[in-house]
Each structure stands twice: as structure tokens, then as C-alpha cells.
py3Dmol code that shows the C-alpha trace and the ligand (Angstrom):
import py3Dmol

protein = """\
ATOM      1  CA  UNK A   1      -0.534   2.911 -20.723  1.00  0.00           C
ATOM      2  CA  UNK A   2      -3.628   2.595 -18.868  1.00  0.00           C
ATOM      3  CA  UNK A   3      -1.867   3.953 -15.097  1.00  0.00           C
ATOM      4  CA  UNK A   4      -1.633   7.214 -16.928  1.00  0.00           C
ATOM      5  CA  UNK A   5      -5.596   7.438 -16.912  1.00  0.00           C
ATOM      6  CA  UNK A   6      -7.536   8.705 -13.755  1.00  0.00           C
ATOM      7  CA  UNK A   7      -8.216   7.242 -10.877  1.00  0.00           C
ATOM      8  CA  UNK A   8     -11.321   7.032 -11.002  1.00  0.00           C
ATOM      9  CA  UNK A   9     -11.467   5.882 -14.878  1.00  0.00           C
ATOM     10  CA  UNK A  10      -8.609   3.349 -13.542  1.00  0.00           C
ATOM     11  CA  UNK A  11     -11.393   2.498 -10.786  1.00  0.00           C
ATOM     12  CA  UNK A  12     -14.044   1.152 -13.556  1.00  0.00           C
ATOM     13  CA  UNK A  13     -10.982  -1.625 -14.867  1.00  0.00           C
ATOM     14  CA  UNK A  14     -10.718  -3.355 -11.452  1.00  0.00           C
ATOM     15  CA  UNK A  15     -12.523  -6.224 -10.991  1.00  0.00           C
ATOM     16  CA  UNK A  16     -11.775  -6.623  -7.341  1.00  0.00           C
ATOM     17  CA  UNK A  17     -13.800  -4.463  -4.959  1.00  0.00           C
ATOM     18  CA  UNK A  18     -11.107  -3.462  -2.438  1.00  0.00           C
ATOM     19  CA  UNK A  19      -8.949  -1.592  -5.600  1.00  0.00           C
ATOM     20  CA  UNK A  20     -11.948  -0.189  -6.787  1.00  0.00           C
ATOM     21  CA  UNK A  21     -12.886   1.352  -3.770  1.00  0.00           C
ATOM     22  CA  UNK A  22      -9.298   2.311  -2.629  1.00  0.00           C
ATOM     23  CA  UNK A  23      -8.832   3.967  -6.030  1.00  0.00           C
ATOM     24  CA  UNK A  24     -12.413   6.042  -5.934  1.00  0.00           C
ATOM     25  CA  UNK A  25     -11.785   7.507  -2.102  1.00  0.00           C
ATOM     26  CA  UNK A  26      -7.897   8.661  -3.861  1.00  0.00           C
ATOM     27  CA  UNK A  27      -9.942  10.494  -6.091  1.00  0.00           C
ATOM     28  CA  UNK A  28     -12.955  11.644  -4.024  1.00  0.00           C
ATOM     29  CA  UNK A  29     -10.107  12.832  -1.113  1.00  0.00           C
ATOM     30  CA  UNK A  30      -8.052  14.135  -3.491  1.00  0.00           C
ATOM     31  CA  UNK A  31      -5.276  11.725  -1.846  1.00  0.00           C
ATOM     32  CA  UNK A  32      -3.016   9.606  -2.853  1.00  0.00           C
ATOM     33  CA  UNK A  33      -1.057   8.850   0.259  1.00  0.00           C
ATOM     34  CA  UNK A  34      -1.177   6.568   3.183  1.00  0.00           C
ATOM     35  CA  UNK A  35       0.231   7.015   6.552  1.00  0.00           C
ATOM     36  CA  UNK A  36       2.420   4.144   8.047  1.00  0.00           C
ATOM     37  CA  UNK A  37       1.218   4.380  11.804  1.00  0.00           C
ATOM     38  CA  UNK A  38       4.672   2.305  13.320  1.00  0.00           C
ATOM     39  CA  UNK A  39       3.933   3.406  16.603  1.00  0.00           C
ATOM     40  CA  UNK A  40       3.754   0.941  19.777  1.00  0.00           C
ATOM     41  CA  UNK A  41       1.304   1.896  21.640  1.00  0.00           C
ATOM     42  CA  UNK A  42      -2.661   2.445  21.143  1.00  0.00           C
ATOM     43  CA  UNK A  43      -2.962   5.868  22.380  1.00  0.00           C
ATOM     44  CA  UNK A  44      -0.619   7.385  19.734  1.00  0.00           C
ATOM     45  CA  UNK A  45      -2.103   4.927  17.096  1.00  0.00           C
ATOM     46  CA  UNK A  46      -5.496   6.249  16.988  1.00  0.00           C
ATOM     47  CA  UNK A  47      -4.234   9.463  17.787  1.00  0.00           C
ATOM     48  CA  UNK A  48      -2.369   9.665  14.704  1.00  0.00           C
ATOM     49  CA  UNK A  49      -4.629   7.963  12.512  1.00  0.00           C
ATOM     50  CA  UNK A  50      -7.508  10.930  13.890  1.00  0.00           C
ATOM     51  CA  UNK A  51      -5.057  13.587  13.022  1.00  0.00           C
ATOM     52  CA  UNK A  52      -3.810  12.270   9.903  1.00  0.00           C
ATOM     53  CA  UNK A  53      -7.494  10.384   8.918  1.00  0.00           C
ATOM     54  CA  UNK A  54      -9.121  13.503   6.813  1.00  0.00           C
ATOM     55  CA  UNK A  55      -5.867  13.623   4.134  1.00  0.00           C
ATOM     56  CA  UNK A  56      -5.315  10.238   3.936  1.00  0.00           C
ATOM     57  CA  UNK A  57      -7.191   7.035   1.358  1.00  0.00           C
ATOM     58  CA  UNK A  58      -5.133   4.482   3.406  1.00  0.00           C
ATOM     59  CA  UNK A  59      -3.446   4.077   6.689  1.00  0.00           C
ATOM     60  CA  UNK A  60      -0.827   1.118   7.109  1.00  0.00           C
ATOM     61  CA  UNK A  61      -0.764  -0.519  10.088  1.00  0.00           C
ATOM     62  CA  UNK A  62       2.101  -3.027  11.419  1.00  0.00           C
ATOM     63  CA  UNK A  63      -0.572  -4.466  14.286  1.00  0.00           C
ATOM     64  CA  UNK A  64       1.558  -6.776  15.928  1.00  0.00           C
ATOM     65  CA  UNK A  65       3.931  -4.061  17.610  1.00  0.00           C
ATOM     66  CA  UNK A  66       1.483  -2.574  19.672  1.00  0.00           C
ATOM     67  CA  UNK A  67       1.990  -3.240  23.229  1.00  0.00           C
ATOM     68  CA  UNK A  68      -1.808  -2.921  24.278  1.00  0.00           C
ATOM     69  CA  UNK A  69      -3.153  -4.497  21.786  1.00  0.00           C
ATOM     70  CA  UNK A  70      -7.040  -5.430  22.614  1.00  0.00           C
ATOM     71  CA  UNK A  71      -9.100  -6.181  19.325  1.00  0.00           C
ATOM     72  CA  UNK A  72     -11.316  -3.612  20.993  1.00  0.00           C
ATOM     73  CA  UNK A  73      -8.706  -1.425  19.321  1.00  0.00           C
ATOM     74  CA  UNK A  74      -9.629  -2.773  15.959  1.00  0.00           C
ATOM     75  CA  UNK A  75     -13.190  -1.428  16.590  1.00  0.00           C
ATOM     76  CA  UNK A  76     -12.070   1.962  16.822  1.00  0.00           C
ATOM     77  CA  UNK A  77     -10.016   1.719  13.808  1.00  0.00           C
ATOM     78  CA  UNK A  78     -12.955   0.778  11.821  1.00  0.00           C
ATOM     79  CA  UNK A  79     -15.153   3.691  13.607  1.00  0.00           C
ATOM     80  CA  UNK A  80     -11.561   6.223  12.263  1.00  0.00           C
ATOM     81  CA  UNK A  81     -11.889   4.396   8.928  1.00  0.00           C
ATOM     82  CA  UNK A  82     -15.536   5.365   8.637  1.00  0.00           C
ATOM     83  CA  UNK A  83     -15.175   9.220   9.934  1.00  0.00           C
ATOM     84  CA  UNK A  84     -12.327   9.929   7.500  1.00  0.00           C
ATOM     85  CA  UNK A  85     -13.400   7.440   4.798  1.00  0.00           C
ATOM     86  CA  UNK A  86     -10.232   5.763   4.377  1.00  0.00           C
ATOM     87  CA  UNK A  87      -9.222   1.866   3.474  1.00  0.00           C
ATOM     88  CA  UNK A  88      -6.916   0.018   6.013  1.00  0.00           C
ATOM     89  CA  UNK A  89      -4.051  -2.074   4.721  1.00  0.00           C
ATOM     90  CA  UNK A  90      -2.075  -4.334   7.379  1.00  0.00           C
ATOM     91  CA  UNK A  91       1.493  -4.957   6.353  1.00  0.00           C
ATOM     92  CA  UNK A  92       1.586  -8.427   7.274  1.00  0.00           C
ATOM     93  CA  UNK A  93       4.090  -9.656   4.674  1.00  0.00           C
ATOM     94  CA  UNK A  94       2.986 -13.052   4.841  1.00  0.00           C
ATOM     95  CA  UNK A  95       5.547 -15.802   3.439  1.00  0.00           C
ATOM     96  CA  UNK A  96       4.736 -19.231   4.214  1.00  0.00           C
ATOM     97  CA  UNK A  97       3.090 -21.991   2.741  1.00  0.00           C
ATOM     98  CA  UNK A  98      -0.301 -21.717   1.745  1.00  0.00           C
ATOM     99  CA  UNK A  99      -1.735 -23.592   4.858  1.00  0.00           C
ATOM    100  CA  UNK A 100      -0.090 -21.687   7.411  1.00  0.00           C
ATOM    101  CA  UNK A 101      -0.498 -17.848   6.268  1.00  0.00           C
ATOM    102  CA  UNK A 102      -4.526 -18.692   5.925  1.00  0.00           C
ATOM    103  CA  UNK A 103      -4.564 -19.419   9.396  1.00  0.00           C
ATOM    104  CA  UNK A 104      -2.265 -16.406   9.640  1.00  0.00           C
ATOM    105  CA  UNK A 105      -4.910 -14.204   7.827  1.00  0.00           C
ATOM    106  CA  UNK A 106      -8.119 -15.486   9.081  1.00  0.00           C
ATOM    107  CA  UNK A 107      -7.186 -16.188  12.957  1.00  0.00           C
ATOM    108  CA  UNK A 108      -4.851 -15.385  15.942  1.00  0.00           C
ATOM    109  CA  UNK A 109      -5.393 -12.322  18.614  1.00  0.00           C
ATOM    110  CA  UNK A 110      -5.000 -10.276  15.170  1.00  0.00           C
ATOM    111  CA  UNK A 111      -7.913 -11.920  12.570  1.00  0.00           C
ATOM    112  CA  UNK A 112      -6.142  -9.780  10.007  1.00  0.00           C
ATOM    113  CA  UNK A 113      -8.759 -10.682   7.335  1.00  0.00           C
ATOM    114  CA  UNK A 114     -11.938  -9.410   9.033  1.00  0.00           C
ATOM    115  CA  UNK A 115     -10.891  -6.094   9.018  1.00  0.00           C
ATOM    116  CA  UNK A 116      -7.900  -5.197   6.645  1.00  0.00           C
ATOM    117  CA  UNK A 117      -9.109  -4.677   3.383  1.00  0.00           C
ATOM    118  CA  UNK A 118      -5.743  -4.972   1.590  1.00  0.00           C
ATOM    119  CA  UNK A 119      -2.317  -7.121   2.637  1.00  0.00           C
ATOM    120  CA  UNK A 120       0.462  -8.212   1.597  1.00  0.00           C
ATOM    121  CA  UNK A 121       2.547 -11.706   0.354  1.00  0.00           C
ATOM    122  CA  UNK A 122       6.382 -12.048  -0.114  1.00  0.00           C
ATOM    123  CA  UNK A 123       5.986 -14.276  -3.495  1.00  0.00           C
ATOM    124  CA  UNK A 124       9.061 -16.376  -2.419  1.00  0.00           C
ATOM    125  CA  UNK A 125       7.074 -19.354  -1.437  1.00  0.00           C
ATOM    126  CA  UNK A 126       5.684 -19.163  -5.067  1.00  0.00           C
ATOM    127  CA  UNK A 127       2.024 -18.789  -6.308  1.00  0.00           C
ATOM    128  CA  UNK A 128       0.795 -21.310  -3.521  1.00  0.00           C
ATOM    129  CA  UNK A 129       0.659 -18.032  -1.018  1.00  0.00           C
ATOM    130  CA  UNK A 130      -1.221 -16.744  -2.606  1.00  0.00           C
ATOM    131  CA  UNK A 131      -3.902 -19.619  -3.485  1.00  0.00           C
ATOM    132  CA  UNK A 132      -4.096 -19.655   0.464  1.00  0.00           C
ATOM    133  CA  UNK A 133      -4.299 -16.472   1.269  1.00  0.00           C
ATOM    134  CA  UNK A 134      -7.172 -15.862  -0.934  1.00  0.00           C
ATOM    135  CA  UNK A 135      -9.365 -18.431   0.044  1.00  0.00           C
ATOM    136  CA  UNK A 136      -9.271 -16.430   2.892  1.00  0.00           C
ATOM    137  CA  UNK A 137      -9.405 -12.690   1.693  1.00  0.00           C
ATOM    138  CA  UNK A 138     -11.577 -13.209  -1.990  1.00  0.00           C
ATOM    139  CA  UNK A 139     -14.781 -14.373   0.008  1.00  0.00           C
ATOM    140  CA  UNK A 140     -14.086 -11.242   2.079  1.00  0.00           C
ATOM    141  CA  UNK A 141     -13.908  -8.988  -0.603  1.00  0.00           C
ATOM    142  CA  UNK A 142     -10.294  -8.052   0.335  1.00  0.00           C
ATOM    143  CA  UNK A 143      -7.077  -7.709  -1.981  1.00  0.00           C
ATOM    144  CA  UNK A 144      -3.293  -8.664  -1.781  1.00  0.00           C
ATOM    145  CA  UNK A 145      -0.008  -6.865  -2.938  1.00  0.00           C
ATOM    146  CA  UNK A 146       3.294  -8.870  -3.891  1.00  0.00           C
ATOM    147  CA  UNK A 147       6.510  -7.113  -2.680  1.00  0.00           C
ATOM    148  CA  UNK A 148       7.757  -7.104  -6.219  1.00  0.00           C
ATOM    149  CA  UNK A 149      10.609  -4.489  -5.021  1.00  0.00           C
ATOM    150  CA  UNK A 150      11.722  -2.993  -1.445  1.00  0.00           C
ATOM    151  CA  UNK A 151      12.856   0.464  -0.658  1.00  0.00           C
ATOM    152  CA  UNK A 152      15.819  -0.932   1.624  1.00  0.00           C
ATOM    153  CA  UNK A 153      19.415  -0.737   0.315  1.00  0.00           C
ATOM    154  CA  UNK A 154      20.878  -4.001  -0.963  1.00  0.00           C
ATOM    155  CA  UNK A 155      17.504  -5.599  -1.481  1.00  0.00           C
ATOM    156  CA  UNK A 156      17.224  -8.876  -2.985  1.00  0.00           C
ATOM    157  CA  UNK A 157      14.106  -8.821  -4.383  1.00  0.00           C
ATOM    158  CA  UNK A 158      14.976  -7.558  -7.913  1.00  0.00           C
ATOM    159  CA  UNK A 159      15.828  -8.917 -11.680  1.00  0.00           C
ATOM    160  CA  UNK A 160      14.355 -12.313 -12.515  1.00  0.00           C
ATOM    161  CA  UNK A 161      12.765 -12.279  -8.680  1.00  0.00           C
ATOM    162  CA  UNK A 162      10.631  -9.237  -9.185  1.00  0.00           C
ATOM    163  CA  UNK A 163       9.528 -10.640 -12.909  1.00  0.00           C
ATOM    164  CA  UNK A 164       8.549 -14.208 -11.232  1.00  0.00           C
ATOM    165  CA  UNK A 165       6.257 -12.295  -8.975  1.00  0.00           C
ATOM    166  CA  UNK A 166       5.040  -9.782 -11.755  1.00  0.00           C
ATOM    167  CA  UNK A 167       4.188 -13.516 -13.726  1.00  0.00           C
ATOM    168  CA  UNK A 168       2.128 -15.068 -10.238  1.00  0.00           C
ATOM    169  CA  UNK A 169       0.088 -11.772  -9.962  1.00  0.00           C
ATOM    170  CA  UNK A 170      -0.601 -11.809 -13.675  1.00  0.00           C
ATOM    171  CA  UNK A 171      -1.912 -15.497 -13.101  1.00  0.00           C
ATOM    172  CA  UNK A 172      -4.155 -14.170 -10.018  1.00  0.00           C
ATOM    173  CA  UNK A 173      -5.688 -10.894 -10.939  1.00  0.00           C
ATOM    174  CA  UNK A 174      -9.021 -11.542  -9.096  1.00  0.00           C
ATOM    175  CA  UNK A 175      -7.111 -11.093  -5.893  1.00  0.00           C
ATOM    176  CA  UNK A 176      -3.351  -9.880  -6.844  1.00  0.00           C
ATOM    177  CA  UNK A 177      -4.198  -6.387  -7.122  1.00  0.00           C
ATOM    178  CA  UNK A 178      -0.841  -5.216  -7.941  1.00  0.00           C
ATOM    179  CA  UNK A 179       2.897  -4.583  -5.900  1.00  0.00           C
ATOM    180  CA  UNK A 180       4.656  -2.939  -3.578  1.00  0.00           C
ATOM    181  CA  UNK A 181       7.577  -1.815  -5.787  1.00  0.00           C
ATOM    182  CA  UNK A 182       9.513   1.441  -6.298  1.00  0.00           C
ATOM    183  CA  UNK A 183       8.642   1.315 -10.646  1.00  0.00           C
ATOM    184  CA  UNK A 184       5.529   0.249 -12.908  1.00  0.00           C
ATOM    185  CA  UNK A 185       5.576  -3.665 -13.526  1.00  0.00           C
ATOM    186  CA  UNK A 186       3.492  -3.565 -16.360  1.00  0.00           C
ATOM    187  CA  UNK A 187       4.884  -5.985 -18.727  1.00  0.00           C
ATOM    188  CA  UNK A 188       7.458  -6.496 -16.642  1.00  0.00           C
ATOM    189  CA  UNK A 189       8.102 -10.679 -17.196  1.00  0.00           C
ATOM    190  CA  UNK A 190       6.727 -11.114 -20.556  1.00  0.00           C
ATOM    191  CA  UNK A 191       8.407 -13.978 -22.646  1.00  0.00           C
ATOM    192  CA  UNK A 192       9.401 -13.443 -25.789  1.00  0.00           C
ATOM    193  CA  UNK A 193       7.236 -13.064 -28.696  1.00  0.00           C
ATOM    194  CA  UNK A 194       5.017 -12.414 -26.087  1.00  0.00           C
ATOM    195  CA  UNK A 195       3.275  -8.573 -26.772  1.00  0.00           C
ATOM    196  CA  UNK A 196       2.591  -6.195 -23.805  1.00  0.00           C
ATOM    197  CA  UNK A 197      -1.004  -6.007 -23.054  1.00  0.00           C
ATOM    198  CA  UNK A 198      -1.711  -1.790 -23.004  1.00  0.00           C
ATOM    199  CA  UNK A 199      -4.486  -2.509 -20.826  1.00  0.00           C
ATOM    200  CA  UNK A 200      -3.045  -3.903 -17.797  1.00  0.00           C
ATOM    201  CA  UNK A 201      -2.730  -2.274 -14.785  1.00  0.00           C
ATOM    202  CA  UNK A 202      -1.671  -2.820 -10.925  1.00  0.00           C
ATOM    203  CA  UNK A 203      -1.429  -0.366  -8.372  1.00  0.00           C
ATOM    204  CA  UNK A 204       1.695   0.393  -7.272  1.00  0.00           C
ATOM    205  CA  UNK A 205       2.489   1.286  -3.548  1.00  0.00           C
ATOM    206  CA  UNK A 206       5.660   2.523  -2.825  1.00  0.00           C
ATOM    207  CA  UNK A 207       7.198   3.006   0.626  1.00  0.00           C
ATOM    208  CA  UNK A 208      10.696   5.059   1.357  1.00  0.00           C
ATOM    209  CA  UNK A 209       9.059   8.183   0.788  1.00  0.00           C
ATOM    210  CA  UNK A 210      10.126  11.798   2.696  1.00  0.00           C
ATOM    211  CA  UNK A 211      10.486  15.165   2.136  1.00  0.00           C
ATOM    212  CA  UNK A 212      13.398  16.059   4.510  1.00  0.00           C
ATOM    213  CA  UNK A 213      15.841  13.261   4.719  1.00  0.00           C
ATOM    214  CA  UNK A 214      17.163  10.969   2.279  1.00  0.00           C
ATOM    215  CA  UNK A 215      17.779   7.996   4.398  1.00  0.00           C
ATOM    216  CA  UNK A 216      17.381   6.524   8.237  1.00  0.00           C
ATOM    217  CA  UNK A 217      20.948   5.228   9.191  1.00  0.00           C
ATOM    218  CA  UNK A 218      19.267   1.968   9.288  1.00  0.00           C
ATOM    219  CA  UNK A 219      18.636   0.750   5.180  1.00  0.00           C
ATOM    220  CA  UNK A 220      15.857   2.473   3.998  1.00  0.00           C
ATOM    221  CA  UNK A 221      16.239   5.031   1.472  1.00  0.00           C
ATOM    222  CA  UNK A 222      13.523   8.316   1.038  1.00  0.00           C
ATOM    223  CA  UNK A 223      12.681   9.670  -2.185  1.00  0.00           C
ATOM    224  CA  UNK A 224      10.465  12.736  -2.941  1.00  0.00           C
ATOM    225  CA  UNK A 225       7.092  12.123  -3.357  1.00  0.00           C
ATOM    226  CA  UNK A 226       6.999  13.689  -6.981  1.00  0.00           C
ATOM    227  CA  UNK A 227       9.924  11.607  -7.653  1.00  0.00           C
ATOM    228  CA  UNK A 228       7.444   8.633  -6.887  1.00  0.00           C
ATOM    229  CA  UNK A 229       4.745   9.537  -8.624  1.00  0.00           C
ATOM    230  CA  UNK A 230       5.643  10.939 -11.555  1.00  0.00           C
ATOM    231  CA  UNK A 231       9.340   9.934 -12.218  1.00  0.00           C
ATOM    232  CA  UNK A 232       8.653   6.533 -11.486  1.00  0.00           C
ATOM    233  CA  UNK A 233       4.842   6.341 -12.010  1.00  0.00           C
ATOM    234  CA  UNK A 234       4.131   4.747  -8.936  1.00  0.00           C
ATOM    235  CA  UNK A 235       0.200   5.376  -7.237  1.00  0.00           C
ATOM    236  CA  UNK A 236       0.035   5.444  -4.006  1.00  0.00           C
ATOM    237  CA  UNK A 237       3.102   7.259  -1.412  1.00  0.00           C
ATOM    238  CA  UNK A 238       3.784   5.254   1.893  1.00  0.00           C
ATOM    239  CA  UNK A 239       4.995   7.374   4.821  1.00  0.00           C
ATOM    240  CA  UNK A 240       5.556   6.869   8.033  1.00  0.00           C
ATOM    241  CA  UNK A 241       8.420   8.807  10.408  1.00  0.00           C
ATOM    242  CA  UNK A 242       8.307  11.604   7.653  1.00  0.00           C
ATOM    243  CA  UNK A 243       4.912  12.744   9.328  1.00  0.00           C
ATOM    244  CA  UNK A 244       4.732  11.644  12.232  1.00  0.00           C
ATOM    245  CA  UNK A 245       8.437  12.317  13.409  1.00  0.00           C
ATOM    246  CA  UNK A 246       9.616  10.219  16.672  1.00  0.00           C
ATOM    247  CA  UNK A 247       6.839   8.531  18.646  1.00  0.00           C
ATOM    248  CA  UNK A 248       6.635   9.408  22.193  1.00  0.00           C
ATOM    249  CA  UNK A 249       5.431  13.332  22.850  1.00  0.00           C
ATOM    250  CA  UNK A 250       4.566  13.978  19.353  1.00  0.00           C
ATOM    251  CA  UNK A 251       2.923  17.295  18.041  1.00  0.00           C
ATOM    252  CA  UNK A 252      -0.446  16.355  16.924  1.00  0.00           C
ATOM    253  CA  UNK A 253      -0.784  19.889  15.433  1.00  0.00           C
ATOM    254  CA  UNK A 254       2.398  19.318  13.650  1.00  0.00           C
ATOM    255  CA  UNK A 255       1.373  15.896  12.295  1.00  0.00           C
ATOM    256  CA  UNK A 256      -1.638  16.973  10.483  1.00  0.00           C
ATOM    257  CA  UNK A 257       0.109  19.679   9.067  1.00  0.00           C
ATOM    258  CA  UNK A 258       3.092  17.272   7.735  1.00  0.00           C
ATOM    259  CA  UNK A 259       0.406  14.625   6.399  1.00  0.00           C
ATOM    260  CA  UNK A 260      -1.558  17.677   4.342  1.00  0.00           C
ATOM    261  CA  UNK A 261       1.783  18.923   3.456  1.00  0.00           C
ATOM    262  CA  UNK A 262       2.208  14.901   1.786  1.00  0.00           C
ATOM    263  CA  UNK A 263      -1.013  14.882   0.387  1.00  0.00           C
ATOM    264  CA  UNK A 264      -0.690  17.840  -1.831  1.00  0.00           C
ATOM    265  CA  UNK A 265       3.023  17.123  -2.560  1.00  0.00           C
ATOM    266  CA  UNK A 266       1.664  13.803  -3.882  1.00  0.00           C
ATOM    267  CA  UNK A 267      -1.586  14.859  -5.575  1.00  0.00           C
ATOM    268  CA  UNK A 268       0.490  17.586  -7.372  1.00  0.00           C
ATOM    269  CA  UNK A 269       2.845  15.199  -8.973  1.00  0.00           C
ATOM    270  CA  UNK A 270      -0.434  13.219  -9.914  1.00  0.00           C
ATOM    271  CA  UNK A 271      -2.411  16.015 -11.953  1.00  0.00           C
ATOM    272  CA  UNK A 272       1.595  16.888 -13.425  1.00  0.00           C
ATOM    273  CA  UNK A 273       1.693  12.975 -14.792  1.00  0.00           C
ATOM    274  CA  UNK A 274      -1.905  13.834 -16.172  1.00  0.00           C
ATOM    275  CA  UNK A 275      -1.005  16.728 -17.501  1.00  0.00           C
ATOM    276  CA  UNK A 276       2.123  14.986 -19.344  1.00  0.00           C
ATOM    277  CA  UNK A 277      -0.319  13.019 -21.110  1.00  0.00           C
ATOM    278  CA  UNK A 278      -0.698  15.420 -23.687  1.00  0.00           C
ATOM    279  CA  UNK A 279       2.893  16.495 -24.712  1.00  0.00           C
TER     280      UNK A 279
END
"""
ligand_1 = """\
22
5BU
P 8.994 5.146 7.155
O 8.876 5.629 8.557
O 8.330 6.109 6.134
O 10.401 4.792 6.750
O 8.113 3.795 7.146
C 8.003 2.985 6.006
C 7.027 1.863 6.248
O 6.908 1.095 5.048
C 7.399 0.881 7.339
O 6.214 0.459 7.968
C 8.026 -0.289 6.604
O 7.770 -1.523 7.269
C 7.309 -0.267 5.290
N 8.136 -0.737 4.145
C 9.279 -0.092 3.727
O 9.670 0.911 4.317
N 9.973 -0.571 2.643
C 9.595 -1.670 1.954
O 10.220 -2.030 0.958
C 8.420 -2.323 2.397
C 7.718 -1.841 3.472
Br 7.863 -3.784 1.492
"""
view = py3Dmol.view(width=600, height=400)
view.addModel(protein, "pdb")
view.setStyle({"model": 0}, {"cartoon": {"style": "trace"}})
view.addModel(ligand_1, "xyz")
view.setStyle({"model": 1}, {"stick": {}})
view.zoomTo()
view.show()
């Protein structure tokens, strides 16, 4: 199974630029995690993202709940992104018609597509999403996940769903550059008589990650980072209130401590799936 290769030997396979590079800064960091930054206003969000920035290969960003937002703030992002070398992945969830979430991507106060690298698509529209969304993103170089899965309780993205979308991204992989999901989706939708192919590979994001609590009262369910990783083989751990606590007053001290506390609980269960390899 080619996830259970390195990083950076995974990194070679890609064809599109924005995996490749977000899989060579996980190994050159020595990170596999990226920092949700929900937080409302701009202040904390580049505060965080400075604290969090040197153990990090990708910060998420939810742009359109900040209450100051200026796109000046977008320039400093970009200036973090280069200090701490990480990639920047807006979590758009785009799910119209193909029409309407280009003009999503590409324009707006937001102009998601000149400066995310990666996004995402709900594939219930169907594979027209994401023809539009990549005449967008593919001149730019940039890449798209399908939510294949989510981490909420009750979700209805699962079963024949989740295989439809595994079947559009399969269709797409110059741009589809894999899922957020909680499991692998490698020959996940195959017909039958139809043989897995042992080379394919997407990355796998997974959100619903934490350390200390196992839920938030409000759906979404936490799981351990090794859990992620290497029960479910997933590649890259999403978290959010799990470092950074409740916004307002937060302890920047005690925010980088929580996201290098991530990093290594993540990067540990990475060189363990390695190491499994071999028995
Ligand atoms: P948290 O604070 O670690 O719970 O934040 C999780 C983030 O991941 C948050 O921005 C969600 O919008 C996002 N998310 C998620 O939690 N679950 C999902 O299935 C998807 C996204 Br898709």
C-alpha cells in the first residue's frame, strides 16, 4: 500500500504541485499536523498562527468568520507562511454548481484561490464541482480535497456517498488530491472484477482530533492522534480548540506548547506505522 511509504517517497508520486510540496515540508518539519485557527478576530489569528507556525506543515483557516477581515490580513498570512514554511488550506467547503463556486474561488472580499494552496468540495453536486473549481485552482497550481467522511456524529456522508466521491476524485487526480475522511479510501468504490490499483494514493486529512476530551457537546467527536494515524492510517491531524483552548485571553505560551505537544504525538504514530512495515 503505497500510504505506508514516506512522505517524502509519497512526495515523488504526486503529480500535482501543492501535494508535493505539502507532503515534503511534513517531512522536512518533521510535522504532520495542521492547526485549525477558528478564531474571530485578526489579532488572535496571526497570533496563533506565529505561535503555532514553527510545528506546523498546514494551518486551516475558516476566513469568512473573522470580524476584521482586510485582505491586508491575507498578506501577513503569506509573510507567517513564509517564516514558518507552512502551506495554507481554506476550508471553504464549496458545494454548488460548477459556475457559482469558481466565482466563489477566484473572487469576492476573500479571492480564496490566490492565496490558499489547498480547499475543499462537498462532492454532492457531483463531479461538475469540481470541473469548476479547477479551472480556477489547476492554472494556480493549487489542489482540492472531497469530504469523503466527517468527524460529526450522525453524519451522512458515508456508504455508497463516500464511494461516489472516492469514484469523482479517481476521475480527477490532476487536481483531486485526496479526502477529508476519518479512514484510507484507497480502493474504496471499485466495481467488481475491478482489481485495486497498489499504487494509488490520496492524502487523507482528518479533523476531530484531541488529546484531552472526547467530544464538544455540540457533534464532533475527538480521537487520539495515534489513533488517526496509525489505527486508521490517516496523514495529516486537524486540530483546532485542542491547542488553542477558548479564544479570547488565550496563553500564547501555552499554545505553542500544546501544538509541539500535537506534533510529536502525531509524528510518533507516523515513524510507529513505518516501523509496522516490517512485521
Ligand atoms: P476542533 O476545534 O479541533 O474541533 O476544530 C475542527 C475543525 O475542523 C473545524 O474548523 C471544523 O470546521 C473542521 N471540520 C471538522 O471538525 N469535521 C469535519 O468533518 C470537517 C471539518 Br469536513
Amino acid at each position: 500500500m503505497a500510504y505506508l511509504n514516506t512522505y517524502a517517497d509519497r512526495a515523488k508520486k504526486f503529480i500535482n504541485p501543492s501535494a508535493k510540496l505539502l507532503l515534503e515540508t511534513i517531512e522536512r518539519k518533521q510535522s504532520n499536523l495542521c492547526v485549525s485557527v477558528d478564531v474571530t478576530s485578526s489579532k488572535e489569528f496571526l497570533a496563533i498562527i506565529d505561535a503555532v507556525g514553527p510545528y506546523v506543515s498546514l494551518i486551516k483557516t475558516h476566513i469568512d468568520i473573522i470580524d476584521d477581515f482586510e485582505f491586508s490580513l491575507i498578506h501577513r498570512l503569506q509573510e507567517l507562511s513564509i517564516k514558518h514554511n507552512f502551506l495554507i488550506f481554506e476550508d471553504r467547503k464549496f458545494a454548488d454548481i460548477g459556475n457559482t463556486v469558481a466565482l466563489q474561488y477566484s473572487s469576492g472580499v476573500h479571492r480564496i484561490a490566490t492565496w490558499a494552496h489547498i480547499t475543499n468540495a462537498h462532492p454532492v453536486p457531483g463531479p461538475s464541482i469540481i470541473k469548476g473549481l479547477a479551472s480556477v485552482g489547476l492554472p494556480l497550481n493549487r489542489g482540492l480535497l472531497l469530504l469523503a467522511e466527517m468527524s460529526t456524529a450522525g453524519a451522512l456522508a458515508r456508504g455508497p456517498y463516500t464511494e461516489d466521491a472516492v469514484r469523482m476524485a479517481r476521475d480527477a487526480r490532476d487536481f483531486v488530491i485526496g479526502f477529508i475522511a476519518q479512514h484510507r479510501m484507497e480502493g474504496v468504490g471499485l466495481c467488481e472484477g475491478q482489481n485495486p490499483d497498489e499504487a494509488e494514493d490520496f492524502l487523507i486529512l482528518t479533523p476531530g482530533v484531541g488529546l484531552d476530551a472526547t467530544n464538544d457537546g455540540l457533534g464532533q467527536q475527538y480521537r487520539t492522534p495515534e489513533d488517526a494515524i496509525l489505527g486508521s492510517g490517516c496523514d495529516v491531524i486537524i486540530v483546532g480548540r485542542g491547542i488553542y483552548g477558548r479564544p479570547g485571553n488565550m496563553d500564547i505560551d501555552k499554545v505553542q506548547r500544546q501544538s509541539e505537544r500535537y506534533r510529536e504525538a502525531g509524528w510518533n504514530a507516523y515513524l510507529q506505522r513505518l516501523k509496522s512495515r516490517g512485521e
